[in-house]
SEMARDREN-776286 format. One line per field, with one value per residue: residue in three letters; y, z, x of N, C-alpha, C, O in turn. Coordinates in Angstrom, 3 decimals. Example, Ala and Ser with C-alpha at 12.3 -4.5 7.8 and 13.67 -1.06 7.14 Angstrom:
# residues 2
r c(ALA,SER)
nv c(-5.690,-2.250)
nw c(7.800,7.080)
nu c(13.190,12.850)
cav c(-4.500,-1.060)
caw c(7.800,7.140)
cau c(12.300,13.670)
cv c(-3.300,0.030)
cw c(7.800,7.870)
cu c(13.200,12.900)
ov c(-3.319,1.138)
ow c(8.465,8.039)
ou c(14.236,13.409)
This chain:
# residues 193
r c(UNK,UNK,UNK,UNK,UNK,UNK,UNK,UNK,UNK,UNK,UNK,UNK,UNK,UNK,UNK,UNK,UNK,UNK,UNK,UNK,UNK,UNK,UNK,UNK,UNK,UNK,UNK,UNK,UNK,UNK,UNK,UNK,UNK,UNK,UNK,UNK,UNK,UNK,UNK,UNK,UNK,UNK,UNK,UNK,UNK,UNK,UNK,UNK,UNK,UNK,UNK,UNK,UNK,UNK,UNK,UNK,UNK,UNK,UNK,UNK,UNK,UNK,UNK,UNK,UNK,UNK,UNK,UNK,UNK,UNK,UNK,UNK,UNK,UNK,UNK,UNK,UNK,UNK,UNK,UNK,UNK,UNK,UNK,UNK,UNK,UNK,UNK,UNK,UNK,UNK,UNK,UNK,UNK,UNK,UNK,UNK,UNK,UNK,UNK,UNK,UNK,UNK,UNK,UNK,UNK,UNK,UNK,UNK,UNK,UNK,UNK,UNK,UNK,UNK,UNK,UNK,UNK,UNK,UNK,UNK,UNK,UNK,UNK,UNK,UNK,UNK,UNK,UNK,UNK,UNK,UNK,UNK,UNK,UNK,UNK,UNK,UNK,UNK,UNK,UNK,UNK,UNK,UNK,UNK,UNK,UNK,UNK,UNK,UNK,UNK,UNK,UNK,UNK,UNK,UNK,UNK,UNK,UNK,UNK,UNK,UNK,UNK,UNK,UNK,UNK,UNK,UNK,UNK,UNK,UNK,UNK,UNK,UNK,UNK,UNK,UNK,UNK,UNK,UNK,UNK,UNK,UNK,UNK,UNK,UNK,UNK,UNK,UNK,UNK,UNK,UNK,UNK,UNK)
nv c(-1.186,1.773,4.878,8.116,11.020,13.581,15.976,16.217,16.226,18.129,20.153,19.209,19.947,22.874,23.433,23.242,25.337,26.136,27.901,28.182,25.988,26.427,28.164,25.901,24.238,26.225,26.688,24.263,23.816,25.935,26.846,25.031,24.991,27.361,26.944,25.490,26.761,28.707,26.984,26.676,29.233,30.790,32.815,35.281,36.406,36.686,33.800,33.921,35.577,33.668,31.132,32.581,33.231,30.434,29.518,30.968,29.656,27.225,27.962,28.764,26.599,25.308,24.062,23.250,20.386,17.336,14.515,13.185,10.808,11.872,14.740,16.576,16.693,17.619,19.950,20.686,20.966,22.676,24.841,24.601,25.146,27.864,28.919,28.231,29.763,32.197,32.068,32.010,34.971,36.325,36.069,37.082,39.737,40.804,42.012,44.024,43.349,45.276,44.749,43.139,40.393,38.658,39.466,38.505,36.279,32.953,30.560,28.526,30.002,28.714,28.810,27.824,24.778,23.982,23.726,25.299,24.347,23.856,24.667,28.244,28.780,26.186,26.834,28.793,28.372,25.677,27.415,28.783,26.895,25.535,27.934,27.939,25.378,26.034,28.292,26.974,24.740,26.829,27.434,25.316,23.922,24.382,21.956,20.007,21.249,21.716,18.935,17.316,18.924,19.172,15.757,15.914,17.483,17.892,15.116,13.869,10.881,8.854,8.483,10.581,12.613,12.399,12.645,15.709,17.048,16.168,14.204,11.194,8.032,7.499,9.798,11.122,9.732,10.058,12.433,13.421,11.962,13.159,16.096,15.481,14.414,17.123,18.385,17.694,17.943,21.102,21.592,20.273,21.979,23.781,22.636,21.658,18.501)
nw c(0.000,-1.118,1.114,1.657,0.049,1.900,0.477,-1.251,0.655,1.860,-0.153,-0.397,2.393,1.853,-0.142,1.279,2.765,4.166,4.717,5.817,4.930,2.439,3.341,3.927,2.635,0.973,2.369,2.065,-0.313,-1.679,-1.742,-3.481,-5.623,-6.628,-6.905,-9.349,-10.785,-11.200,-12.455,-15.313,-15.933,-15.648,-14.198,-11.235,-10.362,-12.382,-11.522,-8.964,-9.423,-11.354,-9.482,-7.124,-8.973,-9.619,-7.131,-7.083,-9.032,-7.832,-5.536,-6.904,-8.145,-6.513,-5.675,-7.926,-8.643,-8.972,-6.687,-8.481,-9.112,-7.911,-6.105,-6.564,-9.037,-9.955,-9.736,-10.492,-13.058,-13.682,-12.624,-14.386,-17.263,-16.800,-16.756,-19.528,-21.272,-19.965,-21.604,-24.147,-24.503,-23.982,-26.216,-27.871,-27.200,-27.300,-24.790,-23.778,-21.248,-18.468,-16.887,-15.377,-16.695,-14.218,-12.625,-11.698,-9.253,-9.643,-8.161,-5.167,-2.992,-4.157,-2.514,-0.172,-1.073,-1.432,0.908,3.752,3.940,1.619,-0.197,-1.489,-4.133,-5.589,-5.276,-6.529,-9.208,-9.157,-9.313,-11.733,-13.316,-13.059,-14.029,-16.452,-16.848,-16.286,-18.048,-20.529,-20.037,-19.942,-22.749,-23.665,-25.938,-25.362,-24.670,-24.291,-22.039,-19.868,-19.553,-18.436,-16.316,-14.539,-14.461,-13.686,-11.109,-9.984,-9.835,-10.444,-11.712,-15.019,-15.674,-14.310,-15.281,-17.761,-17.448,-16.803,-18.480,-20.450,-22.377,-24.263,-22.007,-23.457,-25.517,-22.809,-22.545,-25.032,-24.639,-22.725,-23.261,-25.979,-24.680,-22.975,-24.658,-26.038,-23.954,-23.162,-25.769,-25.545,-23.197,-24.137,-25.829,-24.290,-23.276,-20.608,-20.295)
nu c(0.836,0.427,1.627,0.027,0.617,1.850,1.636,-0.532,-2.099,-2.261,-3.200,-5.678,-6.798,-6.325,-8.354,-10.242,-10.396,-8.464,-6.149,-3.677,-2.917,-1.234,0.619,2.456,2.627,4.172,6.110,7.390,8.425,9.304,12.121,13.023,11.896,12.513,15.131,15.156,13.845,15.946,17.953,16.953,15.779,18.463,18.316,18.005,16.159,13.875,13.194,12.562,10.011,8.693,8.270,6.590,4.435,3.953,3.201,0.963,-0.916,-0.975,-2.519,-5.106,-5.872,-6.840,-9.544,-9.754,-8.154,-7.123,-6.026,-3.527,-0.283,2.466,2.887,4.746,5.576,3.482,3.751,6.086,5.390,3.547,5.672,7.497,6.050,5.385,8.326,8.686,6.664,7.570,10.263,9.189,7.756,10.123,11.865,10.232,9.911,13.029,15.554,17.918,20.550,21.760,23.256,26.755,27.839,28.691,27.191,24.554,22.904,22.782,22.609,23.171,25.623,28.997,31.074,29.302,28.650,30.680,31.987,34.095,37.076,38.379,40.364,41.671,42.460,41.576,38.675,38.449,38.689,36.826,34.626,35.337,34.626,32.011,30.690,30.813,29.586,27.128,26.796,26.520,24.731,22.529,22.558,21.263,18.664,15.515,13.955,15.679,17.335,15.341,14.574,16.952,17.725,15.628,16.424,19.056,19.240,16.640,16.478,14.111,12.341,12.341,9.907,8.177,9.270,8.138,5.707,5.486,6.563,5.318,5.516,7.232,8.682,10.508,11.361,12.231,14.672,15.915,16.214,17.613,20.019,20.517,21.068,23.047,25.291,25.649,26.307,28.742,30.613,30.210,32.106,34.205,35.500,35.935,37.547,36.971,36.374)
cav c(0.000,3.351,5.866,8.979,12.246,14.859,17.423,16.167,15.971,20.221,20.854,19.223,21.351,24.031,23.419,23.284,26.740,26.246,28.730,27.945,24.742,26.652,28.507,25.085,24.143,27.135,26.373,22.848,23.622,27.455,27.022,23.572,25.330,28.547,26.634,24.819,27.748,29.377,26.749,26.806,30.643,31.551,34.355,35.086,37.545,35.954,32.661,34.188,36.373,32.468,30.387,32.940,32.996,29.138,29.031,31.541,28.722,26.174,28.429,29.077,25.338,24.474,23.010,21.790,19.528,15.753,14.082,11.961,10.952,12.802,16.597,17.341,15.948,18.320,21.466,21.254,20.920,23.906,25.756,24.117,25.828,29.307,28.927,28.278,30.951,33.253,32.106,32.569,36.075,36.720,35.442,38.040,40.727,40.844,42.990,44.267,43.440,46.383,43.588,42.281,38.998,37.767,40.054,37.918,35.072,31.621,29.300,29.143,30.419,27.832,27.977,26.235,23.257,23.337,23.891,26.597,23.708,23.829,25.891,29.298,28.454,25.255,26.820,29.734,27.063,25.115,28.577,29.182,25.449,26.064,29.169,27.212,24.201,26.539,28.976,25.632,24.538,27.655,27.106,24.169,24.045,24.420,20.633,19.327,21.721,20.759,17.335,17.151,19.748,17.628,14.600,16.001,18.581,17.384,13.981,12.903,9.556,9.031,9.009,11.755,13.835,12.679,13.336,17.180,17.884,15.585,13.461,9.792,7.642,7.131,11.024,11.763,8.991,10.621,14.295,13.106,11.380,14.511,17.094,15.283,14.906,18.441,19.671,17.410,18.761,22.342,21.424,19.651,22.620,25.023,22.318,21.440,16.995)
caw c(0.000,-0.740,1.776,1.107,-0.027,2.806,-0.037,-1.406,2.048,2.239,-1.275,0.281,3.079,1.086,-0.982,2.209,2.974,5.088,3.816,6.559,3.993,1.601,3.742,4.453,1.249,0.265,3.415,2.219,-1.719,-2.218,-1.953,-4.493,-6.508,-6.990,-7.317,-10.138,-11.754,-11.318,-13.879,-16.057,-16.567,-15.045,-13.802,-10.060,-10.241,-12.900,-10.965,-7.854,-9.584,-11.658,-8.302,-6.397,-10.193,-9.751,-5.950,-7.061,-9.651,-7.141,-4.797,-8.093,-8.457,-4.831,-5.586,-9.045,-9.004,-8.504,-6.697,-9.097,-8.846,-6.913,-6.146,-6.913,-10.391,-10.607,-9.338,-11.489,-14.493,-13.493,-12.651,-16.090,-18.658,-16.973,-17.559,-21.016,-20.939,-20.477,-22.642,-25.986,-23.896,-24.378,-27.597,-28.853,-26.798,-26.597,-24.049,-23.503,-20.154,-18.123,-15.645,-15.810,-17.242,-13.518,-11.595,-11.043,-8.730,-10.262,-7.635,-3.639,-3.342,-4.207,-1.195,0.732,-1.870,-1.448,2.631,3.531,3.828,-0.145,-0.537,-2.437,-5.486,-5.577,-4.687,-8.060,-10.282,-9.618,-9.633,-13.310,-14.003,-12.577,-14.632,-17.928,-16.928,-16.128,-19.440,-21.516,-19.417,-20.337,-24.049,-24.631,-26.490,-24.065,-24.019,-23.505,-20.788,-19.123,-19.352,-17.741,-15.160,-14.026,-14.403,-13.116,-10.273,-8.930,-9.250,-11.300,-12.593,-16.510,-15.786,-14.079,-16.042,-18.911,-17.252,-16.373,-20.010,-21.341,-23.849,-23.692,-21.802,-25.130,-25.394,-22.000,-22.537,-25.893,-25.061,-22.029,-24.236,-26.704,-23.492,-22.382,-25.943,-26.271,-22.851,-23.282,-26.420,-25.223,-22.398,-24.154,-26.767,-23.524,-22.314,-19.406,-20.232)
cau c(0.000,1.591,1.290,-0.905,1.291,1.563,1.622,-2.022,-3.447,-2.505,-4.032,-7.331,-7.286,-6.232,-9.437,-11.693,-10.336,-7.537,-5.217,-2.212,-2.410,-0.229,2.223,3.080,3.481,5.327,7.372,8.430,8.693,9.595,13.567,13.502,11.258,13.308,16.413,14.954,13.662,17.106,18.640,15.766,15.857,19.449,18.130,17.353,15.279,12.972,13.127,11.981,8.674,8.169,8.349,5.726,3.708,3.981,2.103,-0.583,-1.631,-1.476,-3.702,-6.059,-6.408,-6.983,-10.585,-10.306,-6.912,-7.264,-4.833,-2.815,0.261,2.937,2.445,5.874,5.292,2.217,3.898,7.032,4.851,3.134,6.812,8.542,5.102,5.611,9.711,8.489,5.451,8.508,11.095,8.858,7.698,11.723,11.891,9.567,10.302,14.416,16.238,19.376,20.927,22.283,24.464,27.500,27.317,28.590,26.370,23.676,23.007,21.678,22.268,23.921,26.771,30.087,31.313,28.475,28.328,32.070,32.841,35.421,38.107,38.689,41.428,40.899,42.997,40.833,37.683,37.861,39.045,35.936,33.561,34.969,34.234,30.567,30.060,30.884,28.922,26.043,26.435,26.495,23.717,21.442,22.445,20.567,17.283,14.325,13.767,16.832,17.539,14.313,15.186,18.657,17.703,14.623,16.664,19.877,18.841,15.403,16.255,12.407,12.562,11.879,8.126,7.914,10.055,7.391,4.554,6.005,6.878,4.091,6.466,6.533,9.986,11.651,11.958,12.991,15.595,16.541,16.902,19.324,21.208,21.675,21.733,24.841,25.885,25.999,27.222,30.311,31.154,30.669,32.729,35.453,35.463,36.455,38.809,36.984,36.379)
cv c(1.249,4.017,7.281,10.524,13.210,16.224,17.388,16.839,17.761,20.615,20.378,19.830,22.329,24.562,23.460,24.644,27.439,26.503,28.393,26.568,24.998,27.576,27.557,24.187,24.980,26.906,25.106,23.317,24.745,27.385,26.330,24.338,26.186,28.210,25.948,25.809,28.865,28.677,26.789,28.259,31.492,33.025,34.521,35.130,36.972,34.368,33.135,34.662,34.590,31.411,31.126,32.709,31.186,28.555,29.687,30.389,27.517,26.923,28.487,27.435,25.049,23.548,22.363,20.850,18.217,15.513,13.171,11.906,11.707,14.424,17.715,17.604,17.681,20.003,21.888,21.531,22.329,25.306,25.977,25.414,27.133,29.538,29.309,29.310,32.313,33.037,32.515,34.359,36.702,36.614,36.828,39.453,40.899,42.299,43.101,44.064,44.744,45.615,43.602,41.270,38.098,38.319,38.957,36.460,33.792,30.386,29.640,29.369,28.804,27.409,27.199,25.547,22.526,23.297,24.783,25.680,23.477,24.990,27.007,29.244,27.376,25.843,28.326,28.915,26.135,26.000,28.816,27.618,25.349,26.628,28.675,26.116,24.740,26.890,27.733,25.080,25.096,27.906,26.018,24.164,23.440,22.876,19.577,19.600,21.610,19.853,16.664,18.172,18.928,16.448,14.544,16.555,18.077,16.000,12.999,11.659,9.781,9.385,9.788,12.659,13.828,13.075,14.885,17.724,17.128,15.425,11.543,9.301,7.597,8.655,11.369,11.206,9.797,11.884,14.182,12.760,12.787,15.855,17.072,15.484,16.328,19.290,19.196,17.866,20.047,22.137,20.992,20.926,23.717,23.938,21.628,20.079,16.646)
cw c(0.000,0.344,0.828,1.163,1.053,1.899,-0.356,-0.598,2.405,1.511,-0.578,1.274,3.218,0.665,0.222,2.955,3.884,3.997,4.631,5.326,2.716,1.584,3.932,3.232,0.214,1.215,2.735,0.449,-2.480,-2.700,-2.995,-5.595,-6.740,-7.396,-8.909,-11.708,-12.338,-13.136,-14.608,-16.944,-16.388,-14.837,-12.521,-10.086,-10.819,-11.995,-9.487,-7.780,-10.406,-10.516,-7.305,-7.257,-9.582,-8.515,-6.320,-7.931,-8.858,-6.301,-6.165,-8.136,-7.099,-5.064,-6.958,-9.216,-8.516,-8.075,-7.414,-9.479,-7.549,-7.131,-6.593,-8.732,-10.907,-10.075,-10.443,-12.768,-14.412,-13.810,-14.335,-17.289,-18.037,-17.406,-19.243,-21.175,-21.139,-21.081,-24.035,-25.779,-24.454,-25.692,-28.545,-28.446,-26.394,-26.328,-23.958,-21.830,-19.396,-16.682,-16.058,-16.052,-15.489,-12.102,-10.848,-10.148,-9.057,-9.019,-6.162,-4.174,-3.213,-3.256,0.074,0.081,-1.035,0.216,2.496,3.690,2.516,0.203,-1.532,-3.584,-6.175,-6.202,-6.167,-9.301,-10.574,-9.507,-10.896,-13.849,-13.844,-13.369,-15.526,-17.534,-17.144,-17.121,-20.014,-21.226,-20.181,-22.093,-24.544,-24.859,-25.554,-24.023,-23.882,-22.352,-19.662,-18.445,-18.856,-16.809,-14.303,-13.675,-12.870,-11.391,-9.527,-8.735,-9.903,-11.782,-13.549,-16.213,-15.611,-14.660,-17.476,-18.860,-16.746,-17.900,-21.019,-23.184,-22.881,-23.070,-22.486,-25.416,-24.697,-22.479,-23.770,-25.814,-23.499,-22.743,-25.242,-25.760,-23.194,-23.640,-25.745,-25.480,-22.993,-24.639,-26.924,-24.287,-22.702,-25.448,-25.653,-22.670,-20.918,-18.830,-20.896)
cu c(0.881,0.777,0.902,0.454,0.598,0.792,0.064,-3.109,-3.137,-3.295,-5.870,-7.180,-6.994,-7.774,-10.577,-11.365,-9.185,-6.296,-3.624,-1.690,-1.183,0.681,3.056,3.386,4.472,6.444,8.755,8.765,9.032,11.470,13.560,13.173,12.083,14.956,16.408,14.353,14.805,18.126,17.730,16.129,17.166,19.237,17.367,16.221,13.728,12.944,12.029,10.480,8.220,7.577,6.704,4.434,3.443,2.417,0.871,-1.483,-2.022,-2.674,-5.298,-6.760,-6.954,-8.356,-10.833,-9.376,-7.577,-6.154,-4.043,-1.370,1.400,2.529,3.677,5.907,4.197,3.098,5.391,6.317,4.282,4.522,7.196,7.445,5.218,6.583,9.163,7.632,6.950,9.147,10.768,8.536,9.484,12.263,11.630,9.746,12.003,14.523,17.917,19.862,22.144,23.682,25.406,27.724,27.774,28.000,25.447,24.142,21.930,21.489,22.933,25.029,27.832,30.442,30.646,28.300,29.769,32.759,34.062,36.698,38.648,39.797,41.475,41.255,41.997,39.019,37.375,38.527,37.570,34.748,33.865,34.665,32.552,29.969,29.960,29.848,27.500,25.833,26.084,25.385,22.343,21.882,22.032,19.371,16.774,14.328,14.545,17.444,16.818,14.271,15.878,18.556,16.451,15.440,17.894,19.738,18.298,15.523,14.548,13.078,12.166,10.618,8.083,8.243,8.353,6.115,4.918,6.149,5.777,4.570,6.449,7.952,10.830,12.259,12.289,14.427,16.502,17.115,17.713,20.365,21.858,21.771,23.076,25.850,27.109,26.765,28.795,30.817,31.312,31.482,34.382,36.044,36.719,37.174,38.413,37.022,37.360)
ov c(1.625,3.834,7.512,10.888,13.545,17.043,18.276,17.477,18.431,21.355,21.085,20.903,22.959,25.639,23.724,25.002,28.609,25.883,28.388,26.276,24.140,27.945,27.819,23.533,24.678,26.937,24.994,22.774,24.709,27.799,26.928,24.443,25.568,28.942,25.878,25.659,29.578,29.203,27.908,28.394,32.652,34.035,34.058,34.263,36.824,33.979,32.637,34.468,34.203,30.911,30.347,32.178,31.047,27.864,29.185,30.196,26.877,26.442,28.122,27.205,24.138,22.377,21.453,20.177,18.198,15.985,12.137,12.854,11.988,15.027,18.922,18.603,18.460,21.084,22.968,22.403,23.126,26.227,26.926,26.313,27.929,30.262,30.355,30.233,33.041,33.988,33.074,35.110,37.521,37.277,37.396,40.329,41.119,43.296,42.259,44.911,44.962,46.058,44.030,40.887,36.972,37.902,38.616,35.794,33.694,29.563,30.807,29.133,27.922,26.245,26.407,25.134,21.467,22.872,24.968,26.403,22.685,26.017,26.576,29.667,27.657,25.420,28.661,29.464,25.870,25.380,29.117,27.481,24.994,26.252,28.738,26.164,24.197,26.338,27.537,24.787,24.455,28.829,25.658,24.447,22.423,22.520,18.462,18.758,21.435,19.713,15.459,18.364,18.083,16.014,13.899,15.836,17.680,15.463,11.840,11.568,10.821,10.518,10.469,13.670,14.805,13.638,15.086,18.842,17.509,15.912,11.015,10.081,7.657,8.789,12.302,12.014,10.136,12.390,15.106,13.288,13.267,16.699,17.943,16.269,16.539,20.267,19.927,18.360,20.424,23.102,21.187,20.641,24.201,24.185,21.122,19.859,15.451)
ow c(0.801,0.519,-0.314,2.194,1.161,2.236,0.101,-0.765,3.161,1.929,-0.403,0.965,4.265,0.963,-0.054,3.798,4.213,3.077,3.990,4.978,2.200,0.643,4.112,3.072,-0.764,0.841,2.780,0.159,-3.709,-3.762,-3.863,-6.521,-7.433,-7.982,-9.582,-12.929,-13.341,-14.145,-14.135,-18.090,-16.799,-15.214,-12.469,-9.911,-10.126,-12.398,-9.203,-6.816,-9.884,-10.694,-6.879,-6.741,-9.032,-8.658,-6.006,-7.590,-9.041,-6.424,-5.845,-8.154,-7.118,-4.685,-7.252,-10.193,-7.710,-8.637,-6.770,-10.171,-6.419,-8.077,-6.833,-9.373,-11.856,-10.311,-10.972,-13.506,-15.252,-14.626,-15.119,-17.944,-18.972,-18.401,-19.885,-21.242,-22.101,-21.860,-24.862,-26.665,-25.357,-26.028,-29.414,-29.311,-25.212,-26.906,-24.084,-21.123,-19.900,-15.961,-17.210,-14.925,-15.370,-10.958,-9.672,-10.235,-8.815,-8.933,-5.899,-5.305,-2.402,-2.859,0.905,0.466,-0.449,0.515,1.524,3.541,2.514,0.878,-2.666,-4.378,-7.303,-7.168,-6.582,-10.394,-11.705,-9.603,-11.566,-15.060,-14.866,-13.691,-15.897,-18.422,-17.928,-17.698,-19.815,-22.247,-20.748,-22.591,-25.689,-23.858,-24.964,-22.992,-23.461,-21.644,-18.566,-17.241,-18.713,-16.342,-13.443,-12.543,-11.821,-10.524,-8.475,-7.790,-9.736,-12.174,-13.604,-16.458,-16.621,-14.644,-17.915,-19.735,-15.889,-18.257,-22.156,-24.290,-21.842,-23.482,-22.122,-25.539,-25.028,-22.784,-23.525,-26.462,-23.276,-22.763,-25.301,-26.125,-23.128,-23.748,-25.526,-25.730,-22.966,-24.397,-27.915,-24.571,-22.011,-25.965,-25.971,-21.490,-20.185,-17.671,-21.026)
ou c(1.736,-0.428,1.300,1.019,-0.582,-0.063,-0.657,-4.149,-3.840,-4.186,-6.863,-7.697,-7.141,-8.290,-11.747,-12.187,-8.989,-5.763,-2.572,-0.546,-0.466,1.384,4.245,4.417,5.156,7.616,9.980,9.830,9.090,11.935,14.196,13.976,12.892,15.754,17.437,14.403,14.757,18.594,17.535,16.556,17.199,19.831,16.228,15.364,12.722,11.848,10.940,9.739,7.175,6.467,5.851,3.450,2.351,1.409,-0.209,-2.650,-3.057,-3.800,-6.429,-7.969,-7.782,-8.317,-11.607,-9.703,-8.507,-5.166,-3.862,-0.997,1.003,2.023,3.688,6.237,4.283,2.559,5.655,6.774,4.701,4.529,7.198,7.972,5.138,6.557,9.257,8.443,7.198,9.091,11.488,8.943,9.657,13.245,12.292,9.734,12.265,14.092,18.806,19.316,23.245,24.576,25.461,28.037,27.290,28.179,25.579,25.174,20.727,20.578,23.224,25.453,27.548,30.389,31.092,27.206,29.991,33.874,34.794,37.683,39.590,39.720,41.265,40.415,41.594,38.383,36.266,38.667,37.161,33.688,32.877,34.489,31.964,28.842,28.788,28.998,26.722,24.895,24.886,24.763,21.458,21.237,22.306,18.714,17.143,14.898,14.235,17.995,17.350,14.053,15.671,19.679,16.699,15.228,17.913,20.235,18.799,14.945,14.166,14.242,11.510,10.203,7.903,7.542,7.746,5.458,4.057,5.780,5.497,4.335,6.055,8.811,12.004,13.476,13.020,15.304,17.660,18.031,18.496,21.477,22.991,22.590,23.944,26.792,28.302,27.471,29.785,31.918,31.937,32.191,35.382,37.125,37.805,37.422,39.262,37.374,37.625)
């Protein structure tokens, strides 16, 4: 017997009016979510107005969703079509950025992945290895980047990934395969495999 998702059992008493039901889901799923929208859009800022965008839809749905499946499943899918929602938005409207290309912040900072025992020679050696993995990252066509950030990042299994992008196992399986492709031979281009 599986056990019953915590996250479900908030959206129903979300839906019966209990609104604490989705501070407590923004509690447990606001950071994942924003980290996930970070590689997605490498861009905080937009990650952070997508991620809050993301809960107002879950609050919007509160009484018509079914529970099926996992809820994580159902909330990335939600996150992933605004990502996209803005990317063609960007598409059609391009901007000029007024930053410096290493102004912004996409993800934690290096040194808490890496512990302050790394040594600092060490420790900006593997921040410009980061930055490349990342640029290379946010150069891959929307559904390969999807695909390998889901896979890689959150951790989804094939299904899930296919029910989130609503493609069948054979295509998740495929656009990993040319994600990696591609990052290793941007990677080995700049030396880094």
């Amino acid at each position: 017997m599986i056990a019953p998702d915590p996250d479900w059992e908030l959206m129903t008493r979300l839906a019966k009016g209990n609104d604490q039901a989705l501070s407590a889901l923004m509690d447990r799923w606001q950071e994942r979510l924003f980290f996930f929208l970070c590689r997605l859009t490498g861009d905080a800022a937009s990650a952070a107005d997508l991620a809050q965008e993301t809960f107002v839809r879950v609050y919007e749905a509160r009484s018509k969703v079914r529970p099926k499946g996992r809820f994580s499943t159902w909330l990335f899918t939600i996150a992933t079509n605004l990502s996209r929602n803005l990317a063609r938005w960007r598409r059609r409207h391009p901007t000029v950025s007024l930053e410096a290309p290493g102004d912004r912040e996409h993800s934690r900072p290096l040194e808490e992945l890496l512990g302050s025992e790394t040594p600092p020679g060490t420790q900006l050696e593997r921040r410009e290895i980061c930055e490349q993995v990342r640029a290379a990252v946010l150069l891959l066509p929307e559904p390969l980047k999807e695909t390998l950030i889901l896979f890689e990042y959150e951790e989804l299994s094939y299904e899930e990934i296919a029910q989130v992008l609503g493609c069948s196992r054979k295509i998740v399986e495929m656009r990993l395969y040319r994600a990696r492709k591609s990052l290793r031979k941007a990677l080995a281009r700049k030396q880094l495999l």
